[in-house]
Structures are given as structure tokens and as C-alpha cells.
C-alpha positions, 0 to 999 in steps of 0.5 A: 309532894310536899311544899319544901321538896317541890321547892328544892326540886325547881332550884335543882332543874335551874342548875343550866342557867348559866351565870354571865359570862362576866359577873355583872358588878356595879358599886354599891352607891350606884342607886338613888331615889325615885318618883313613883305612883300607885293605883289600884281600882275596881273600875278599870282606870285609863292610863292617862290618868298617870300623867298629871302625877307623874309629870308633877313627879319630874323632879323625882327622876333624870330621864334615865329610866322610866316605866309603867305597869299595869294589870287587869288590862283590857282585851280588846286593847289587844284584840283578844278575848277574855279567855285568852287574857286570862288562860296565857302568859303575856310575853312581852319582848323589847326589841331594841334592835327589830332585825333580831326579831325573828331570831328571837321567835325562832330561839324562844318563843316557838321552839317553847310555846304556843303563840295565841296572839302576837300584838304589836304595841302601837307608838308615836310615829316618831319618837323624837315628838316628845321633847328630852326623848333622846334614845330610841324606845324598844319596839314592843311584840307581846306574845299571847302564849302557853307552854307547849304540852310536850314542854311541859311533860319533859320539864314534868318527867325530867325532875320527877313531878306529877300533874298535880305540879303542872302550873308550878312547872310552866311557870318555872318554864317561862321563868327560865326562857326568860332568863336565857334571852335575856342572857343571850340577847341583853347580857348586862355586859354585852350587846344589847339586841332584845329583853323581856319585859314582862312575862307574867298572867294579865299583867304588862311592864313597859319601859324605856330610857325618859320618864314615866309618862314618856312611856304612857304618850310612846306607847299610847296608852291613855286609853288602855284600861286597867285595874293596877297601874304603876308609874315610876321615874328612875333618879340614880343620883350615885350612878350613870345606868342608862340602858332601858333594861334598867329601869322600874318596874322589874318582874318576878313571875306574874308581879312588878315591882318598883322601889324608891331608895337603894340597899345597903345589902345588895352583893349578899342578897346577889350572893344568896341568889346565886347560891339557888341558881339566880343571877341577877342581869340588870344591875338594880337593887329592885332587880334583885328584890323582885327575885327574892320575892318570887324565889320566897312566894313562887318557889318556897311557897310562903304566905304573902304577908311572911314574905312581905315582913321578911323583906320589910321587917316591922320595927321593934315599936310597931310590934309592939303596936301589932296584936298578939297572932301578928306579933306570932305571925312576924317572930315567927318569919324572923326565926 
């Protein structure tokens, strides 16, 4: 099946996620700039060393949102093997209220998948140990899953792919359950019970309502080891958006992503999103960015740096710079 034909098929099988039921809408100055820390080594890092950055970085933010990211984790911090690590996806649940737990797993994580491991993200006994630390942080479940082969076979049959399509349908699979809790548990405009985090291959997002490092002292991870780690401080300086859902990183299928700085196009792009059966949730122009890029790379297959020149477009004195088959490679993302 060609690349276009695939794409247009995975659209299509979205057409039962069904919008909110109240349009989530924000006004459109409600984002501002942000403190954020970036580390990618081919030695696994500690994410202590997040901290001294991200403190100095305090005046980047205004406790109202603060997260972290990391890939390439360690196994044993979960209890694991390699295998494992590697083979599933990390289903990473935030339960702002515990007792919905169970309701969660019933509704969707068994009824989907597979469970390998279930590992509780340990944390400081009591929140309030770390000062300006107002709002209780999620309780955190990461599920070590695979989709089910019978899920699996009727996503398949239903929308008329073959094997050779089997990770492109698991992937949309978890795409979409992630999607639907969010909806059911954690609607924008509605009680907020539970939501995913995170849900991509070796890969972890964490995020609570503080500061960068909040997250990294909550959640005791200065001894968790990682290839990446991202750290980032939330400052919307035109708005009030508090909910921990809110705040950076945001995933697309197996990436996060943060940002520093608003868009001036956010309601078109949700427009667009929209138009292909993607509803944005958590009111955050990264939020809709990270869509798009899983929608451009994920969905219609396009190569990583078309992607990245279609969302960051180089300026006409840069092209000038560039050599000739990347000034070809950018006037064509441009057509």
C-alpha cells in the first residue's frame, strides 16, 4: 500500500474519536515564554543534573507548570529487562484522583492491551516537603504494554491493511485509547480524574503543577539514568492555565516536545487538525504542535527534516546560505 493511501486510511479509522463535547477554546494571547533545558548524551545522564539548570531558570516560570522528559531510560529503575524496555510502549497514567484507578485499567489499559509490567513512580512522602509546592501531584502508574493480537487483527481487517502495516496500526491504536481517556477522564472543560502522559517506546514524560525541578525531587529521579532529558518551566505571562495537563513536555507517538513562546496561528492549525479527526484537549499551542508533527511524520510519512522545515520554515537570507540540494529539499516542503 502506498504511503498516501496508508495515510488517508489511518485518518479515516479516526472518524469515532469524537470531538469534546465543549469545544475547548482559550484567547489567543493565553501563552507566553518559558524556561527550558535540553541533554542528549551517549553515556546515560542522572536527572540530577537537570537541577542546577533548571533552578537558575526560575525566573522562566511561575509554578504553574512544570515537566520533564527522558529517553533512553534505564531498566532496572523500573524493574525490567532490556527486552522489554525496548519491545513495549510506556503507558504513562497520572491519576489525579487514585480511586479512578481501577476504572482506568478496566476501560483502557486491559480491555487494549497486554500489561508486562505495571510500575509505580515512586515519590516524596509528602508533597508539601518542597516549598511553593501547592497542588497535589498526580500519582503515576506506567504500564509496560503491547496491544493485543486480536486488537490488533481487527484494527487490520476493519480498515483493510495487511501485516505488513502491523506497526503503523499499533501505533494508531494507542494513539487513539490515549485519546479517549483523556476525553472521558481529563476533558479540558470537564472533571479531571486521570490523563496520559505519556505513551511512546522508551520514552517517559512526567509533569506536575510547579517547576521543572519539582518534577525531578517529586518523583526522585536524580538517579534515574537517560540518554535525552528535557526540562521545562511553564510562564504563560497572558493567561491562568493551571491544570497539570498543561504543562510541557506534550507527546506525539514516541516523542515530546516543549516550546518557548506562543503562535500566532493556533485556531487555524486546530482548524486543520480538526479537519483529520484531531481534537486538541489541553489548550497549549505545544499541545497542537506536537499533533501536527505526529500527523506530518507519523501519518504521512514525511521525512524528518521536510517536517521540521514545514513547522520552522528557514528565512529567505538562511536559504541563501544553505547549499544547493537543501535549498531543493526546502523549496520543495514549501510547494
Amino acid at each position: 500500500m502506498e504511503r498516501h493511501r496508508l495515510a488517508e486510511v489511518l485518518i479515516a479509522s479516526r472518524v469515532g474519536l469524537e470531538p469534546p463535547a465543549v469545544v475547548p477554546t482559550r484567547k489567543g494571547e493565553a501563552e507566553g515564554g518559558c524556561g527550558v533545558i535540553g541533554i542528549a548524551s551517549s553515556v546515560p545522564v542522572p536527572g540530577r543534573h537537570l537541577l542546577q539548570a533548571l533552578r537558575q531558570m526560575r525566573n522562566r516560570g511561575n509554578g504553574k507548570g512544570g515537566g520533564i522528559a527522558a529517553v533512553g531510560l534505564d531498566p532496572d529503575f523500573f524493574g525490567v529487562t532490556p527486552d522489554v524496555l525496548e519491545a513495549d510502549y510506556l503507558l504513562a497514567i497520572a491519576y489525579l484522583d487514585p480511586a479512578v484507578r481501577p476504572q482506568v485499567e478496566a476501560s483502557h489499559v486491559e480491555p487494549t492491551f497486554v500489561v508486562d509490567h505495571t510500575f509505580h513512580v515512586p515519590t516524596l512522602p509528602d508533597f508539601r516537603a518542597l516549598p511553593g509546592l501547592e497542588v497535589p501531584p498526580p500519582d503515576v502508574y506506567v504500564y509496560f504494554v503491547r496491544v493485543r493480537p486480536d486488537v490488533r487483527d481487527a484494527f487490520l481487517r476493519q480498515h483493510g491493511l495487511s501485516e505488513a502495516h502491523v506497526r503503523d496500526a499499533e501505533d494508531e491504536i494507542v494513539y487513539q485509547n490515549t485519546y479517549r481517556l483523556n476525553r472521558t477522564y481529563y476533558a479540558s472543560t470537564g472533571d479531571k480524574r486521570a490523563f496520559v502522559l505519556s505513551h511512546g517506546k522508551n520514552l517517559l514524560i512526567l509533569k506536575l503543577v510547579g517547576y521543572g525541578d519539582d518534577v525531578v525531587r517529586y518523583y526522585r529521579l536524580e538517579d534515574l539514568r537517560a540518554h535525552v532529558w528535557i526540562g521545562h518551566h511553564r510562564y504563560p505571562t497572558k493567561g491562568k492555565i493551571w491544570h497539570p495537563g498543561g504543562a510541557h513536555p506534550f507527546l506525539g507517538m514516541h516523542e515530546a516536545l516543549v516550546h518557548n513562546g506562543d503562535f500566532a496561528n493556533y485556531a487555524s492549525i486546530c482548524t486543520y487538525l480538526a479537519q483529520r479527526h484531531i481534537y486538541p484537549l489541553f489548550l497549549t499551542d505545544t499541545e497542537v504542535a506536537v499533533l501536527v508533527f505526529d500527523l506530518l511524520h507519523r501519518i504521512y510519512g514525511y521525512p524528518l527534516e521536510y517536517v521540521i522545515e514545514a513547522m520552522a520554515p528557514t528565512t529567505e537570507r538562511d536559504f541563501a546560505l544553505l547549499p544547493p540540494d537543501k535549498q531543493r529539499a526546502v523549496s520543495y516542503t514549501h510547494l
